[in-house]
N, C-alpha and C positions, 0 to 999 in steps of 0.2 A: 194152467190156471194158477195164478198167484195167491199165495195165501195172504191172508190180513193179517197183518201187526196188530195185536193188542195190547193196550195198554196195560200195564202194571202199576198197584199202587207203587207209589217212589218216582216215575215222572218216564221211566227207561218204557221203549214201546219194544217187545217180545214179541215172536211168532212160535217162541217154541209151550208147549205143554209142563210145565212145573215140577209134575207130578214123574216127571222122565229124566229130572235134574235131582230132585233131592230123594233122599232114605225113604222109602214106604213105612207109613204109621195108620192105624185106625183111626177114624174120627179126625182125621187131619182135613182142614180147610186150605187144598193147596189154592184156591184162590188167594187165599191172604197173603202169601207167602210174597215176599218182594225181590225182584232181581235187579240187578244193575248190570250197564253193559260189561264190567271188566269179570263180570261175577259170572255171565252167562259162555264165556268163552275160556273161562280158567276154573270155572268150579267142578272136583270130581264126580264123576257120574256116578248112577248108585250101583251098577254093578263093576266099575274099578274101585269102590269104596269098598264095595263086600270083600273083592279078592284081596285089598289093604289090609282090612279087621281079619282077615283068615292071615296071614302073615304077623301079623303081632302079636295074635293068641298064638302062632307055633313056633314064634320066640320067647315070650313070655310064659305063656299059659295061661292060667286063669284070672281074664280082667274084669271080672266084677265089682271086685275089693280093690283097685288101684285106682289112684289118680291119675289122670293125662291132660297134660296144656300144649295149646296148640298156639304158636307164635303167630299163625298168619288165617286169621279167624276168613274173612274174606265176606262171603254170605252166607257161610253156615254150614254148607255140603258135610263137610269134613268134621266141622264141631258137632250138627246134631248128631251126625251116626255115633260120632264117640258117649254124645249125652243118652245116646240108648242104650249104649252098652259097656260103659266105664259106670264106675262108683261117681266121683265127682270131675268135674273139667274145666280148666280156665282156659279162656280163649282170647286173643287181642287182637284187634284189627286197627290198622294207623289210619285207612280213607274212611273221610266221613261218610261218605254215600254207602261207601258200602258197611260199616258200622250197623249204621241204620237198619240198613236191609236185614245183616247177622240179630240186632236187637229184636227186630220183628219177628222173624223167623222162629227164633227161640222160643217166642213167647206163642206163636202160633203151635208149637211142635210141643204146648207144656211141660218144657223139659226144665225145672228148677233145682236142677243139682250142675246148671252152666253156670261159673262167674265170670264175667263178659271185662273188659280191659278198653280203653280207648287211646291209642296214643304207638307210640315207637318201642317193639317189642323188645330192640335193645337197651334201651333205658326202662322199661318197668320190668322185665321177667328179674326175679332176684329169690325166688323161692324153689324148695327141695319140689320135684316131682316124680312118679316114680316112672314116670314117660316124655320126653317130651317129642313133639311133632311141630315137623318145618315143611314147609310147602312154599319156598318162599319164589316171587314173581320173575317167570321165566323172560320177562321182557317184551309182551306182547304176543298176538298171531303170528309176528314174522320171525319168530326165535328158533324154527326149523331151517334157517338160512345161514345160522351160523356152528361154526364149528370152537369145540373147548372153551363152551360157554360158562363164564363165569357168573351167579347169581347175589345178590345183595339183598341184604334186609336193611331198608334207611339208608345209609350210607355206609355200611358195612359190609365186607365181600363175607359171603356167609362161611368160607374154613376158618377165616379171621374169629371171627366173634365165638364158632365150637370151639374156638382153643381155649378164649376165656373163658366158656362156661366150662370147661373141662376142668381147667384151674383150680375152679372153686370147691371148698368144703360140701356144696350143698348140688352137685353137679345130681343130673338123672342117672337110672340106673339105665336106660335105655333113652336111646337115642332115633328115630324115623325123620328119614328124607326123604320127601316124594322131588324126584328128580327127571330132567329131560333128560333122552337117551343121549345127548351132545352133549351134557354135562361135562365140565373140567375134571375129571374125577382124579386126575394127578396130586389136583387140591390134597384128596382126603388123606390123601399116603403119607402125609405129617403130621396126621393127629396122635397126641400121647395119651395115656391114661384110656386105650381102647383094649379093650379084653380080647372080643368076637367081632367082625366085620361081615355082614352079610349083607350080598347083594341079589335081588329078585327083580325080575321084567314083568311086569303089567302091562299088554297092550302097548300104548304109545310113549311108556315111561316107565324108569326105576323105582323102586323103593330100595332103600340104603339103610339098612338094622345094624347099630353102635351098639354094644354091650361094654358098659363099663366097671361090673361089678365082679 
C-alpha cells in the first residue's frame, strides 16, 4: 500500500510524520511545523541530535549559561534543540525556502531566546560565541558516492574559512562539526590555534570537537 503525501504548509508535499524529525516539546503543534525537501533529507534526527547535545555537554559541561550559533540553521532540527537547551542561540540560514521554514518553526517551538540571520554565514557571523556549530551541506543524497569529500559554506571550502575564524580576536571557545564519515578530514590537520581535537561517530556521521581555549 502506498502511503499518501501530505502536504505541508510551505508548498514541499511530505509523507513522513514531523514529529519523528524534530526535538519532542509539549504543547507543540507539529502540524505547523514546515518542511522543505532539502530540509527533509539533511535535517538531524532527534535521536542523532540527543547523542550531539550528550557530546558537547561532555566537552563543555554545563550549557545552560552559554551561547551557541549555528551557521547553517537549515529548518531548525539542530537550532531548536539548541534553543531548548542553550542560554541564547543565533542561527543563519542562506536558502530562502528553507529560512522560512527555520522562521516558522521557531516561532511554532516558542522558543524566543533564537536570533535568526538571513543571508551568507560567511559574510554575517563576526561575533564572539562561546560555541559555534557547522553542519554545513554535504552535497546532496548522492555524497555517500564520493570519497575525501570536501564541503563549502557559499563558496568557501569549509578549513578555509576555520582558519579565518580562528584568526580572529573574537574566535569561539569551541568549535562542532557534524561531518560525513567520507569527510576530507586531512583538511583539519592544518588548523592553528587548536588546543583539543576530538572526534566521535554518530551513526551515519562524525562530529568533530575544536577546543581552542
Amino acid at each position: 500500500m502506498t502511503r499518501r503525501r501530505t502536504k505541508r504548509t510551505g508548498g514541499f508535499n511530505s509523507s513522513r510524520d514531523l514529529r519523528t524529525m524534530f526535538p519532542a516539546k509539549d504543547d507543540v503543534d507539529y502540524s505547523k511545523l514546515r518542511i522543505t525537501e532539502e530540509g527533509e533529507y539533511s535535517i538531524t534526527k532527534p535521536k542523532d541530535g540527543e547523542r550531539l547535545l550528550k557530546i558537547i555537554k561532555s566537552v563543555v559541561g554545563d550549557i545552560s549559561n552559554k551561547h551557541i550559533t549555528d551557521l547553517t540553521g537549515n529548518v531548525g532540527g539542530d537550532t531548536i534543540l539548541f534553543g531548548l537547551n542553550f542560554h541564547t542561540v543565533d542561527s543563519i540560514e542562506y536558502n530562502k525556502e528553507n529560512y522560512d521554514a527555520l522562521e516558522n518553526n521557531v516561532k511554532v517551538f516558542g522558543l524566543n531566546n533564537i536570533n535568526l540571520h538571513f543571508g551568507d554565514s560567511t559574510e554575517i557571523y563576526d561575533w564572539y560565541t562561546d560555541i559555534l556549530y557547522i553542519d554545513a551541506p554535504w552535497g546532496g543524497p548522492d555524497y555517500k558516492d564520493k570519497t575525501n569529500l570536501d564541503l563549502f559554506l557559499g563558496d568557501m571550502r569549509l578549513d578555509i574559512f576555520l582558519k579565518e575564524i580562528l584568526r580572529e580576536l573574537w574566535k569561539p571557545d569551541y568549535i562542532f562539526l557534524k561531518l560525513p564519515k567520507n569527510y576530507n578530514f586531512s583538511r583539519l590537520e592544518t588548523l592553528k590555534h587548536i588546543k583539543k581535537y576530538h572526534k566521535y561517530a554518530i551513526r551515519g556521521f562524525n562530529c568533530v570537537a575544536l577546543e581552542t581555549k
